[in-house]
C-alpha positions, 0 to 999 in steps of 0.5 A: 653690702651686708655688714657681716660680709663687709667685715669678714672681707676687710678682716680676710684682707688684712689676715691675708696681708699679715700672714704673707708679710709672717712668711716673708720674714720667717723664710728671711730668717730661714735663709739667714740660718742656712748661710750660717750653717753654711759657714760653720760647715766651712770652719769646720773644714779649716778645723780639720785644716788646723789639726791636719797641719798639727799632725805634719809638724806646724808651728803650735802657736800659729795653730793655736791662734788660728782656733782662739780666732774661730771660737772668738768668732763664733762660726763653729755654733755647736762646739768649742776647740780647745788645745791642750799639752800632754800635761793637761795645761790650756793652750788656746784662750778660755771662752769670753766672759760672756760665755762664761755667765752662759745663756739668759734663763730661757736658753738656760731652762732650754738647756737644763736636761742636756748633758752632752761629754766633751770629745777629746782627740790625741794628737802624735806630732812628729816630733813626738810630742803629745796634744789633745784637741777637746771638743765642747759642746755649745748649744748656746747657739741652736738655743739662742737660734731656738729663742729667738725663733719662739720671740719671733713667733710670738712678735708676729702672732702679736702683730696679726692680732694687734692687726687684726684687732685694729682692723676690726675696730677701724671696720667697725667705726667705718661701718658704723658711721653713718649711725650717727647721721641716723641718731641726727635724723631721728632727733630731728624727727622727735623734734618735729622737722619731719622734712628731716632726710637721712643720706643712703649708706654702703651698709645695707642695714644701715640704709634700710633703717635710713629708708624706713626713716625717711618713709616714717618722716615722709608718712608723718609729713603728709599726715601732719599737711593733712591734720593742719588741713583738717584743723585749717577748715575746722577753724575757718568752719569754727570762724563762719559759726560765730561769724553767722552767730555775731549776724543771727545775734545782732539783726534779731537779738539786737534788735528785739532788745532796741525795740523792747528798750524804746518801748519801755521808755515810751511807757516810762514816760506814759507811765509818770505818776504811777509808781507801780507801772512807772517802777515796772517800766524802769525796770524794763527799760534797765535790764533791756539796756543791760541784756543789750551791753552783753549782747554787744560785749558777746558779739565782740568776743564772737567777731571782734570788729578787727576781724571782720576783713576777708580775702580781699581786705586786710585784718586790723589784728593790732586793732583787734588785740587793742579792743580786746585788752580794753573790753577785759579790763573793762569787764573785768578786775580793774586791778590788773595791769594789762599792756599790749605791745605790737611791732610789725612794722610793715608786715602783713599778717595773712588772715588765718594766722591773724585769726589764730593770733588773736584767738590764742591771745584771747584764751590766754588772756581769759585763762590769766584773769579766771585762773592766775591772780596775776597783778600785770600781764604783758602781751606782746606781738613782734616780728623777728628783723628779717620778717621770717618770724611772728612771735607772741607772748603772754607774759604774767606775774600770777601763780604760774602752772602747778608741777605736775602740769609743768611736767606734762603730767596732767590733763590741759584744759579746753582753752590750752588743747585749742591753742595748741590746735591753733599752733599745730595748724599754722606750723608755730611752735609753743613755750610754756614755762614757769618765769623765775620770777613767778608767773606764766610765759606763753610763746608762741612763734610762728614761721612765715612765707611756707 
């Protein structure tokens, strides 16, 4: 159902209800209002009762208490009975107090333009003696019956808006609702679950944008299982490269600089006693052994003997991380304190995740020595206590990332842009932050078993 017709119908609903509920108490007071002037008629027949018996010559005090009794009750609504002798003197009781400090100012304003004369009637008893029954105007009960009816009125306009509102608000926040599912969902997107479902709703809007929603993240889930496939076999491509590479290198490059090296020392040694071919034949015979060293220290980079396994033969990743440490501190600063800790008790690493660790560490570690002037680097390689979890770290103590980088503001370099592809497409997630201390800390943590 739409939201605009949801609304209307809920506030149609509730409109309804008040106004039958307004109608029920107005014909209460209606009814109310008949039955007193029902018996305000009826007082007035026992008046014209009380004059009557006046005129035939009944006792005064009797009748003038029988109307103190009707002007005290307040049947008669429109007027006041007063008896007076012939001189003029008040034989029945004056109004209540009340009465005299007169209406509240709403009846008063009501009642400022009314000017109604009292009506007096002489009555001849037959005794001969001279009464006279003054009649005085008492609007005060129409008026109060006129307040009262306005109060009444704008109780319950009040009491239809408050209604109305309230069901309006309620409505609303019902309808509503399922926004903050919608607000859930879409952070849980931006955060990059995009397994992320948001529930259907009664709203049809609301639910078509819930099923846009889920059509996006289901979009964005089969583009991501498509770009990790695409990074998978780029790597494993990348990996069979230096693979082919390390061999190509080691079974001709190797090999021409060991048969060069031989050589120059055969003709070291047939070369003793002439300084100029014997220096040449040194020569020789150093730079192959040097351009063989390098050799080797590029055939370790390219296919780290850790990682030589395949899908029947298990990596030696802790291997790998160990001989990678070793051979930077060995090319490189001697200075620079390099500890690797590795916790995985009996886990078994699969090989394209041991691959991409190894990768990542080994960028990391080669953008610390070239760019940090770090003191210490700590690398670290656990896993969490239920085996769900691999994580890496690359902790330093050197310059840390500038500002601008921190904030996502400049452009990565090479090595960075790899690592994140390396992360991508293993399904990892990666911290990179300044330590307060000083310093880089590169994490990394990879789920498993998905």
């Amino acid at each position: 159902m739409q939201l605009v017709t949801r609304l209307l119908l809920r506030l149609l609903l509730v409109g309804a209800v008040m106004l039958s509920l307004a109608m029920a108490l107005t014909l209460a007071v209606a009814k109310r209002n008949i039955a007193d002037e029902v018996d305000s008629n009826q007082r007035i027949g026992e008046l014209v009762t009380i004059l009557a018996a006046l005129q035939d010559n009944a006792p005064i005090a009797r009748q003038v208490a029988a109307i103190d009794a009707m002007n005290e009750g307040d049947t008669l609504r429109h007027f006041v009975v007063a008896l007076l002798d012939a001189d003029g003197r008040r034989l029945t009781r004056p109004p209540q107090e009340a009465d005299v400090r007169g209406p509240n100012w709403l009846q008063r304003w009501m009642l400022s333009d009314q000017r109604a004369p009292s009506y007096a009637l002489a009555i001849t008893r037959p005794d001969g003696q001279q009464l006279s029954v003054v009649l005085d105007p008492s609007p005060q009960a129409e008026s109060s019956e006129a307040v009262s009816s306005a109060w009444m009125q704008l109780g319950l306009f009040g009491a239809i808006a408050l209604a109305l509102i309230t069901a309006l608000w309620i409505s609303v926040r019902h309808a509503l609702a399922p926004l903050s599912g919608i607000l859930r969902g879409i952070a849980r997107i931006e955060a990059g679950d995009y397994a992320a479902r948001i529930a259907p709703s009664g709203t049809r809007e609301l639910n078509q944008i819930a099923q846009a929603l889920n059509h996006l993240a289901a979009a964005l889930t089969e583009q991501i299982a498509k770009q990790r496939e695409l990074l998978h076999r780029l790597q494993d491509v990348q990996e069979e490269e230096r693979r082919r590479l390390a061999h190509e290198l080691h079974d001709e490059f190797g090999q021409l600089l060991t048969a060069i090296q031989v050589d120059a020392s055969f003709m070291l040694k047939q070369t003793a006693g002439q300084p100029a071919l014997e220096a040449c034949a040194k020569a020789m015979y150093e730079n192959s052994g040097s351009i063989l060293s390098q050799l080797r220290g590029l055939l370790a980079q390219l296919r780290p003997y850790g990682l030589q396994g395949d899908e029947e033969h298990d990596i030696a990743l802790e291997q790998a991380l160990r001989d990678l440490v070793s051979q930077r501190q060995a090319r490189g600063d001697a200075a620079l304190d390099c500890r690797l800790t590795v916790s995985l008790g009996n886990m078994v690493v699969p090989q394209r995740l041991a691959v991409a660790v190894y990768r990542i560490a080994q960028e990391a570690l080669t953008n610390v020595m070239r760019h940090a002037g770090a003191r210490s680097v700590e690398i670290r390689l656990l896993a969490d206590p239920q085996h769900t979890t691999l994580i890496l770290s690359v902790d330093d103590d050197g310059c840390g990332l500038p500002p601008d980088m921190e904030s996502g503001q400049l452009n990565e370099g090479l090595g960075l842009a790899g690592i994140r592809e390396r992360v991508l497409a293993n399904q990892g997630l990666l911290s990179l932050r300044n330590r307060e201390q000083g310093g880089l800390s590169l994490r990394v943590d990879f789920p498993l078993g998905s």
